[in-house]
C-alpha positions, 0 to 999 in steps of 0.5 A: 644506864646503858641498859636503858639506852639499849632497851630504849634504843631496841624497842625504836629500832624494831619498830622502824624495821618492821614498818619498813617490812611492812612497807615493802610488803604492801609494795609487792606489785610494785618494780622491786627497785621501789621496795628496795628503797624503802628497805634502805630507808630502813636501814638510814633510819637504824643508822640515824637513830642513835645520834638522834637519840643522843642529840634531839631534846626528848619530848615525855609521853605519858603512857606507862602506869603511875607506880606511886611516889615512893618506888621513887623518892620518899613518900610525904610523911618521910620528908622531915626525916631526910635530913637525920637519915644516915649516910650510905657508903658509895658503891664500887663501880662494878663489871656492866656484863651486858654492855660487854655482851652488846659490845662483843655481837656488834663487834663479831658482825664487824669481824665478819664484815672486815674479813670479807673486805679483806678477801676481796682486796686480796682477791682483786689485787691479784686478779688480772684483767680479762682478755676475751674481746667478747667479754671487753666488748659487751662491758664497753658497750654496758658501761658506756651510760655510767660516768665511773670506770668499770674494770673487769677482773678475773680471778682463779679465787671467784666462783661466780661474778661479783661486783665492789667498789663505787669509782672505781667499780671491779666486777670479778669472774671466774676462768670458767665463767670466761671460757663461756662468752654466750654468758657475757651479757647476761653476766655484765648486764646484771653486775653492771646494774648493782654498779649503777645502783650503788647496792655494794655501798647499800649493802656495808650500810645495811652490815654497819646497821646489823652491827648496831642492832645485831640483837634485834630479830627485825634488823636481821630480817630487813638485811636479808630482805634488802638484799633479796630484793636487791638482787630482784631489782638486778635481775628486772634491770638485767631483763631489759636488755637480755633474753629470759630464757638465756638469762635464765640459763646463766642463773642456772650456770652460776647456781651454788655457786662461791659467793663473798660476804662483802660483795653484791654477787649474781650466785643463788643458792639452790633453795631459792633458785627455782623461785628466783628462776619462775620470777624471770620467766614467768614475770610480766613486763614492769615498767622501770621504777620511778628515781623521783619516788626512790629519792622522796622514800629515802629523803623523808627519813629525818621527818619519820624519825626524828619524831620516834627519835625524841618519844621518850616513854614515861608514867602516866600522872599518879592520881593523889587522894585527899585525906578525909575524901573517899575519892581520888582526885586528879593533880592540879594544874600549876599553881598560882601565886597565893591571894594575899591575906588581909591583916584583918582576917588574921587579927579577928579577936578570940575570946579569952575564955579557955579552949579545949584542944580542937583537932583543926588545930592539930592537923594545921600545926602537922601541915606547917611542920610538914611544910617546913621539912618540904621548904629544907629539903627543896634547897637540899640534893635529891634523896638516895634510893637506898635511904628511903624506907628508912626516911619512911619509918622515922617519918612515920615515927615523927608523925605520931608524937603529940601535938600541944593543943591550942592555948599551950605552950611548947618550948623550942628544940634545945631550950626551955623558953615557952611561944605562944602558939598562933590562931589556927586560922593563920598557921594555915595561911602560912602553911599554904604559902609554904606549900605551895613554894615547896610545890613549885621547887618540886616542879622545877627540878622535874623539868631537869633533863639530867636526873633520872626519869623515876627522880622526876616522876617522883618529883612530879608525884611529890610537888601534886602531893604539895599542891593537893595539901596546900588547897585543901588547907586553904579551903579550910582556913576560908571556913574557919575565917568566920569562927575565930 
């Protein structure tokens, strides 16, 4: 069933990344503060959507075509011949390879994420603090509004500054990017605004999120948008207390520059740094993002998925066909408990003349024994897949063995006494109410969230089957009311 699970899981998963694409892409005009929160929305949901799955009770909706009964559970004719099928030697459990290819992406993105962390433990445990007072000036000054400490580190390993960690939070530099103290402002302002903004714990949700949908095309693309979105709502943040033109300067000085896998860094590369560098000259003013409309983005994550969550996609009710109508007619509503029937109505006095065999009698005399085969196998197990066309072909074959007409006597499997065969008018009767208990057993085992979703439609489609049969037997039984 994993297979399921995954497809199930790929198709919700791709359509909360692209809303949240899309969102962010109807937010252009807005501070990029306000489209990363909507992408990180995203990624909450990514993150939600398997628990959910797991936990919330499914609600069915109906929109893939009916396939018929039998691609399920056997069709009606195959019924009677459940109980003498053979039995199938169970199957050895074989290798699930596309569990194990799932399992060895998710556990590749994890192996990448990991050595990054580890890089920057070693990186940082090493590394010294800064002892420029330009540099431990222009922190002091930047940190003072937060309420964690900040640490400023330098380390012969880093090329261009990053910044990790929640409380406390590390920015690491460069000796060369120490040596230039005009750089300082622009450097701390913009790592300073990743360490106010939580972006470094973000960015492991978002790598935790690629690691559960690593094969969906869309989780990659939100990543990669979140975290260039990220960096522009750095850079919008940076600019309120930094020149343009001299935070413009400073991209072009850390351009190219190392940056880590795990970590929220300032470096662009040099495809992106002429657009990234247009956007910080030439962009007009913004005013900040609203933190009411972030926290209410992010806060209604439940309210959107939890409904996708539980949508579970089954087949639309097969339509059934009546024998003897040229036309298909929908499944009834559920049944109601059968009227009963008047002792008078059955006891009608025949005549005793001879009577020639009458196919009303024949067809109610199969109803019953279909009946009946229905009642034996509603307090059975459910069928085997593998056992179905050969239930079908006995089936059949049980189908078209002959039918005593009416006033003969047929003796019992296994003696040779002779029974009085009943007046057609109450074999029907009685066939009705068979049917219709056969019907409403059907219909309670559909509703079992423990069988297969093809075992319930199959279900669904043989209880209608039931139902359909049980009226059209019924209407007739009013119409020979009259006759014997």
């Amino acid at each position: 069933m994993i297979a399921d699970l995954l497809i199930e899981l790929g198709w919700k998963s791709a359509l909360a990344c692209g809303v949240a694409l899309l969102a962010g892409q109807a937010l252009r005009g807005r501070p990029a503060a306000q489209r990363v929160a909507v992408l990180r929305a995203g990624v909450a949901a990514l993150l939600l959507l398997p628990l959910l799955v797991l936990v919330l009770p499914a609600v069915e909706v109906a929109v893939l075509p009916a396939t018929g009964a039998s691609a399920a559970l056997p069709a009606m004719d195959g019924i009677a011949a459940a109980s003498v099928a053979t039995p199938v030697a169970p199957v050895a459990p074989g290798i699930d390879w596309i569990a194990l290819a799932y399992l060895g992406g998710a556990a590749f993105v994890l192996l990448r994420l990991a050595v990054g962390l580890f890089l920057l433990h070693r990186w940082t445990r090493h590394a010294v603090p800064t002892s420029h007072p330009v540099w431990r000036e222009v922190l002091a000054r930047a940190a003072e509004p937060l309420r964690r400490p900040v640490r400023l580190l330098v380390s012969p390993r880093i090329g261009s500054p990053l910044s990790l960690g929640i409380a406390p939070a590390t920015i690491l530099i460069g000796p060369d990017i120490e040596r230039r103290p005009d750089r300082a402002a622009a450097v701390i302002a913009h790592e300073i605004a990743h360490v106010r903004r939580l972006d470094w714990l973000a960015m492991l949700a978002a790598r935790l999120a690629l690691a559960l949908f690593w094969c969906n095309p869309f989780a990659w693309l939100l990543v990669v948008e979140l975290a260039r979105q990220t960096e522009l709502a750095a850079d919008e943040e940076a600019l309120r207390h930094v020149g343009r033109a001299d935070y413009a300067q400073t991209l072009l000085a850390v351009a190219g520059g190392c940056g880590v896998h795990a970590a929220c860094g300032m470096a662009v590369s040099h495809g992106a740094m002429a657009r990234r560098i247009r956007r910080v000259l030439d962009a007009a003013p913004r005013k900040p993002a609203s933190r009411l409309l972030c926290a209410a983005l992010i806060g209604g994550i439940p309210l959107g998925i939890a409904p996708l969550a539980a949508m579970q996609v089954v087949e639309r009710p097969q339509l059934s066909t009546v024998p003897g109508e040229d036309r298909a007619v929908p499944r009834p509503a559920p049944a109601v408990p059968p009227p009963e029937v008047r002792e008078e109505a059955v006891r009608t006095p025949v005549a005793r003349a001879p009577l020639s065999p009458s196919p009303w009698r024949d067809e109610s005399v199969r109803a019953t024994a279909k009946a009946k085969a229905a009642a034996r196998l509603a307090s059975a197990p459910p069928p085997s897949r593998d056992m179905s066309r050969a239930v079908e072909a006995e089936a059949r074959s049980r189908a078209r063995a002959p039918v005593p007409a009416m006033g003969e006597t047929a003796p019992p499997a296994g003696t040779g006494a002779q029974r009085r065969v009943a007046p057609p008018t109450e074999q029907r009767l009685a066939a009705v109410q068979r049917l219709r208990k056969a019907a409403l057993e059907y219909r309670d085992r559909a509703h079992n969230p423990d069988l297969p979703l093809d075992i319930r439609q199959g279900y669904r489609n043989v209880a209608a089957s039931l139902a359909d049969e049980a009226d059209r037997l019924e209407r007739q039984a009013k119409q020979m009311a009259g006759v014997y």
